[in-house]
N, C-alpha and C positions, 0 to 999 in steps of 0.2 A: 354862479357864473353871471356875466352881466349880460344883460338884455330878456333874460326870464324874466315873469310875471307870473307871481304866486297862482295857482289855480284853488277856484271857489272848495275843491273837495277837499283841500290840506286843514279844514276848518273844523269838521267832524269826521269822527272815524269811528266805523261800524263795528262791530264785534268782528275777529277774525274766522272763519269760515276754513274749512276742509279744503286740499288742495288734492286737483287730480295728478297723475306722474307728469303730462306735460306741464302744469302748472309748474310744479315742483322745478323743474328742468329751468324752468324763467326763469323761477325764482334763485334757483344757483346760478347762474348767468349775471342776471342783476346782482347780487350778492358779493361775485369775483368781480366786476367792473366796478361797483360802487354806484355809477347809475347807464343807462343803456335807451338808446332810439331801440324802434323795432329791427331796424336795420344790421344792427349790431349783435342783437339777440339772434335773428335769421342766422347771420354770419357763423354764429358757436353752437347751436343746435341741430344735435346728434341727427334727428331727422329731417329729412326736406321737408319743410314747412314754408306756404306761400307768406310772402310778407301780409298778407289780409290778415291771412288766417294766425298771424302773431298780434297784429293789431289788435285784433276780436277777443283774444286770449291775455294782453295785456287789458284793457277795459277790464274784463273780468276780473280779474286780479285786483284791480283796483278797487273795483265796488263792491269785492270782499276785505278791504281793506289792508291791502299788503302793499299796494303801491301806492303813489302820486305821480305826479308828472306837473311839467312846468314845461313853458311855452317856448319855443326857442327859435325863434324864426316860425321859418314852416312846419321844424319839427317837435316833438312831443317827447319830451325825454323823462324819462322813471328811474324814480329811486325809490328804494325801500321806506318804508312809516317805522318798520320797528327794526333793531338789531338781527343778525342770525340769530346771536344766541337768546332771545325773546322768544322768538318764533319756534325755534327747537323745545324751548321750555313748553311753551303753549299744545304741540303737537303731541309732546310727551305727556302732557295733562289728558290730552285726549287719549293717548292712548292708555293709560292706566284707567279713563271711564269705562272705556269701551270693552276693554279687553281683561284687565285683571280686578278688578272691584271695588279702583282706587287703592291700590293695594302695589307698593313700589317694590315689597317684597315680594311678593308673586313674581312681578314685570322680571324683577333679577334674577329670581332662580330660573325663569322661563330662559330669559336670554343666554345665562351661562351653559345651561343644558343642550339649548339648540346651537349653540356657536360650534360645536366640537374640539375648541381651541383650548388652550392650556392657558390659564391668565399667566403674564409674566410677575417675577419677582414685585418690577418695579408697579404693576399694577394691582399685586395683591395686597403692596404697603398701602397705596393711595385707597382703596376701600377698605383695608383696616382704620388708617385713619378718620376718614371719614366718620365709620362705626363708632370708635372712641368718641370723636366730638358730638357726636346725636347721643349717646348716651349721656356725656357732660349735661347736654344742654336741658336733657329732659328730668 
């Protein structure tokens, strides 16, 4: 948009860091708008949150590397550094460190077991397929 002015922290960008659930909640927020004042985020967050205390928590966000922001006037507006689907990747990296051994097999049978759900048809093709092309490729 015009009238922003780049800010100094779009120049390096940190490793991304762990997100708490409010975090998270921003971060989908930002994510559906595309970018968001605090104002905006206050407005769609599940909980009453003071505008401060969204402020505080954007920063945060930031200097774990998930946002920027650019100048807009008086106000400070944020957009994402990396895509969702980056971020979901990255989270899911974590979570196969953390939890299953690095081990996507594990992660799968874990989730299929805890879900209690029936996969449908059309999702059983799409990880047969999958299966096939890892097998192809290997």
């Amino acid at each position: 948009m015009a009238g922003r002015k780049p800010d100094r922290s779009q120049r390096t960008q940190p490793p991304m860091a762990r997100l708490s659930r409010r975090e998270r909640e921003i971060m989908d927020i930002i994510y559906e708008l595309g970018e968001a004042g605090a104002h905006e985020v206050v407005a769609r967050m599940a909980e009453d949150l003071s505008y401060d205390t969204v402020r505080v928590t954007l920063s945060i966000l930031e200097k774990k590397g998930y946002l920027t922001h650019q100048r807009e006037g008086r106000r400070y507006i944020f957009t994402p550094r990396t895509s969702r689907e980056k971020a979901s990747r990255h989270a899911v990296r974590n979570l196969l460190q953390t939890f299953f051994d690095n081990s996507p097999s594990k992660a799968i049978l874990t989730m299929l077991d805890v879900s209690g759900d029936h996969l449908s048809a059309d999702e059983i093709e799409r990880i047969s397929r999958m299966i096939q092309e890892e097998e192809r490729d290997t």
